[in-house]
C-alpha positions as CSV (number, residue, x, y, z in Angstrom):
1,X,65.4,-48.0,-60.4
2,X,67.0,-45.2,-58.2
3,X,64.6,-43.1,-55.7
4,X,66.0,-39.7,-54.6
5,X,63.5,-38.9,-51.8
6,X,63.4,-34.9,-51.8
7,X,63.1,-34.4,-47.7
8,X,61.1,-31.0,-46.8
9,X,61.0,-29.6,-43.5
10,X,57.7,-29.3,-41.5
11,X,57.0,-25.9,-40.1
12,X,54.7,-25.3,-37.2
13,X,52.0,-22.8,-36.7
14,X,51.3,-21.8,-32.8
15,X,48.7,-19.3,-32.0
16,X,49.5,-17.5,-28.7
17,X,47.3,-17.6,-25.6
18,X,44.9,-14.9,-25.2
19,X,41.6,-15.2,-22.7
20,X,39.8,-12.9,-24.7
21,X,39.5,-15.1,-28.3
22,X,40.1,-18.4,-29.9
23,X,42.1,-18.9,-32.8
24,X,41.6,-22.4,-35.1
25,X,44.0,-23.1,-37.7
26,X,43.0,-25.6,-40.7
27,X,47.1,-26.8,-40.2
28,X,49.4,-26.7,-36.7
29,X,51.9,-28.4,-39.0
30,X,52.7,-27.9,-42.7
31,X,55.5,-27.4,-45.5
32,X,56.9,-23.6,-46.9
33,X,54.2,-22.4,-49.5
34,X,51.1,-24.1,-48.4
35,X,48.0,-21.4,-47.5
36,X,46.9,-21.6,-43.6
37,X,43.6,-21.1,-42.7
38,X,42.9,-19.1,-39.4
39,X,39.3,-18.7,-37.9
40,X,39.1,-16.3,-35.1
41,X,36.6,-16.0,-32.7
42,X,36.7,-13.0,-30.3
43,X,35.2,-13.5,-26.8
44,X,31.8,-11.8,-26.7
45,X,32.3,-7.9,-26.1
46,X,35.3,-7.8,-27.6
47,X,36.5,-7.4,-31.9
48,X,39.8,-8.4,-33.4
49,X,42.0,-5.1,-33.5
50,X,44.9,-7.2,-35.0
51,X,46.1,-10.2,-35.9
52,X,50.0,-10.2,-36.0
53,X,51.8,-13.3,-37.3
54,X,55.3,-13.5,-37.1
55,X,58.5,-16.0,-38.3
56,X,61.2,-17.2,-36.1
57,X,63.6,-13.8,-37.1
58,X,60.4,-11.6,-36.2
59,X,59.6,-10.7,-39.5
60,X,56.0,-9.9,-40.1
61,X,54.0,-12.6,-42.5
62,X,51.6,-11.2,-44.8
63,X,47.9,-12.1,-43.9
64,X,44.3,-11.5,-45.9
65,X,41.2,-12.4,-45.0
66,X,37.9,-12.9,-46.6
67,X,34.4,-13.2,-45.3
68,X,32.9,-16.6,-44.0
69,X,29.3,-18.1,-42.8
70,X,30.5,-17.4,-39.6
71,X,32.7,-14.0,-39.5
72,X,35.9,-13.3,-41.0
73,X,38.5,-15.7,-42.1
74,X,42.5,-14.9,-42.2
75,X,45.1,-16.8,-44.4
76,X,48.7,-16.8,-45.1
77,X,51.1,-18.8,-46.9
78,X,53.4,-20.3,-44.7
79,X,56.8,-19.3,-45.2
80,X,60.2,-21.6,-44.7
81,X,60.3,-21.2,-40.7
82,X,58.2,-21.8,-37.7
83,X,55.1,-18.7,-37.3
84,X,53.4,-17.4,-33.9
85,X,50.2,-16.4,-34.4
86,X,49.1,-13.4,-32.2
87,X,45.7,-11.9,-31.9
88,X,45.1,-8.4,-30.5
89,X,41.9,-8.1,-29.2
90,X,40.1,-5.3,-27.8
91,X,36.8,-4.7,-25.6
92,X,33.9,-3.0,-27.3
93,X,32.7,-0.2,-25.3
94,X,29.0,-0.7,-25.2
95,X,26.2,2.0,-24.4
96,X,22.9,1.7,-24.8
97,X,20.7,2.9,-27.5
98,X,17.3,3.6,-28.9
99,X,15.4,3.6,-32.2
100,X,14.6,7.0,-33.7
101,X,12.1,8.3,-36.0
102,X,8.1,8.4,-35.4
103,X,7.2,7.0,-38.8
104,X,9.8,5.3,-40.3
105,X,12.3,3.7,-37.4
106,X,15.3,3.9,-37.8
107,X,19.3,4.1,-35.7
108,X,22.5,5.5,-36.4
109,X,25.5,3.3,-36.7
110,X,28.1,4.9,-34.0
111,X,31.3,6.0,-35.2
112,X,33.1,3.9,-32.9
113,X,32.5,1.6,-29.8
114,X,29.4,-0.2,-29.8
115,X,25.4,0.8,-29.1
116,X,23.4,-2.0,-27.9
117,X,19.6,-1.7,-28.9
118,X,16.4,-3.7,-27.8
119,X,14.0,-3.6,-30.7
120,X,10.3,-2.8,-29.0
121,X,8.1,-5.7,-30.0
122,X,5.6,-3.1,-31.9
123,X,8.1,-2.1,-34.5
124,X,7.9,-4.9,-37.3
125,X,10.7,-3.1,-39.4
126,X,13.2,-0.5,-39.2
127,X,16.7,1.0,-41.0
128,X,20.1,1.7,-39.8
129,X,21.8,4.4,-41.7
130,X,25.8,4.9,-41.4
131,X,27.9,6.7,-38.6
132,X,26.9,10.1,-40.6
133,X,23.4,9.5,-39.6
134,X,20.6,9.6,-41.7
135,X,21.3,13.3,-42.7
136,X,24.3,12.9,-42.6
137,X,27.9,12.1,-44.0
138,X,29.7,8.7,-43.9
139,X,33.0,9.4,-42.1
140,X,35.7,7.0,-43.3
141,X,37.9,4.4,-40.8
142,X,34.5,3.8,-38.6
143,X,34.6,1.3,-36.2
144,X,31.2,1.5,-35.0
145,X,28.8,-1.7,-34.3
146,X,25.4,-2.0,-33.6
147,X,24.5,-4.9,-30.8
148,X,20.7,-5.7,-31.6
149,X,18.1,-7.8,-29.6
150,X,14.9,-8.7,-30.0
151,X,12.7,-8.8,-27.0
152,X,11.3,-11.9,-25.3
153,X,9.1,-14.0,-26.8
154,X,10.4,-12.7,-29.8
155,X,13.2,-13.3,-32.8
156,X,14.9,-10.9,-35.1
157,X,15.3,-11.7,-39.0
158,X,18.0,-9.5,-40.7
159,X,16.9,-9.1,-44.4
160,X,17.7,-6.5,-46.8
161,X,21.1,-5.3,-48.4
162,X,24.5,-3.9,-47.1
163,X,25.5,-0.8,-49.6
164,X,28.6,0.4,-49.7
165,X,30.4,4.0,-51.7
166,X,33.6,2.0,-51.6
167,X,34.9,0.2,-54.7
168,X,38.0,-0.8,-52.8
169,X,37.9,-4.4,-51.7
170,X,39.5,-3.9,-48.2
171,X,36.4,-0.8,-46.9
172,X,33.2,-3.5,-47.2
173,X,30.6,-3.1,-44.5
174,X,29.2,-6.2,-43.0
175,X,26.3,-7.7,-41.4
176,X,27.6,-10.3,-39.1
């Protein structure tokens, strides 16, 4: 019997330093063609803008992400060299907000930054319409988040649907 042991090469993942979020990878070490899983946690008051990843000639890898329990989840198929994983984070403007409406509550997701909002403890329900308002037209590319918190002594259960116009995969709206 003759063994010819085919020898690949071990490529490594590194995620870059930054203060403002933690990256986990499912591999730090693994061969050309294998799918890495990244999760990415961003530092409160501040979302994922981007998340570059790049081989040893610079060349940009192709990432896609779905949705987890947690948040979102990024994955790429390693290539046949060594990749830097780079988050660009940035910090969510936050203002403060209120609930509208007399009979029916409601708030308006903000185009872009983020509204924080204490929930009164006498309202037992309430909507939030898009970044058009609830008159008004969904813009597209919004950024906008709403921060929600329910007051002391109290908890906040999310129920309910997320609708979307958008048949294309990549414009979802989340609840997170």
């Amino acid at each position: 019997i003759v063994v010819e042991p085919v020898i690949e090469p071990l490529y490594s993942v590194t995620v870059a330093e930054n203060s403002d979020a933690t990256i986990k990878a499912n591999l730090n070490k693994t061969f050309a063609g294998n799918t890495v899983w990244l999760d990415v946690y961003p530092k409160f008051g501040y979302a994922l803008s981007d998340l570059m990843i790049t081989d040893e000639d610079e060349t940009d890898v192709d990432v896609d992400w779905d949705v987890g329990e947690s948040g979102f989840i990024y994955y790429f198929d390693m290539p046949s060299q060594n990749v830097v994983v780079t988050p660009v984070v940035s910090a969510i403007k936050t203002v403060e907000g209120a609930l509208q409406g007399t009979d029916e509550k409601y708030i308006n997701m903000p185009k872009e930054d983020a509204v924080a909002v204490t929930i009164p403890a006498d309202v037992k329900s309430f909507k939030v319409y898009d970044d058009g308002g609830k008159d008004g037209e969904y813009s597209e590319s919004s950024r906008g988040r709403l921060l929600l918190t329910a007051p002391d002594g109290y908890r906040m259960k999310v129920t309910g649907t997320v609708h979307t116009e958008c048949e294309d995969p990549d414009c979802w709206d989340y609840v997170i």
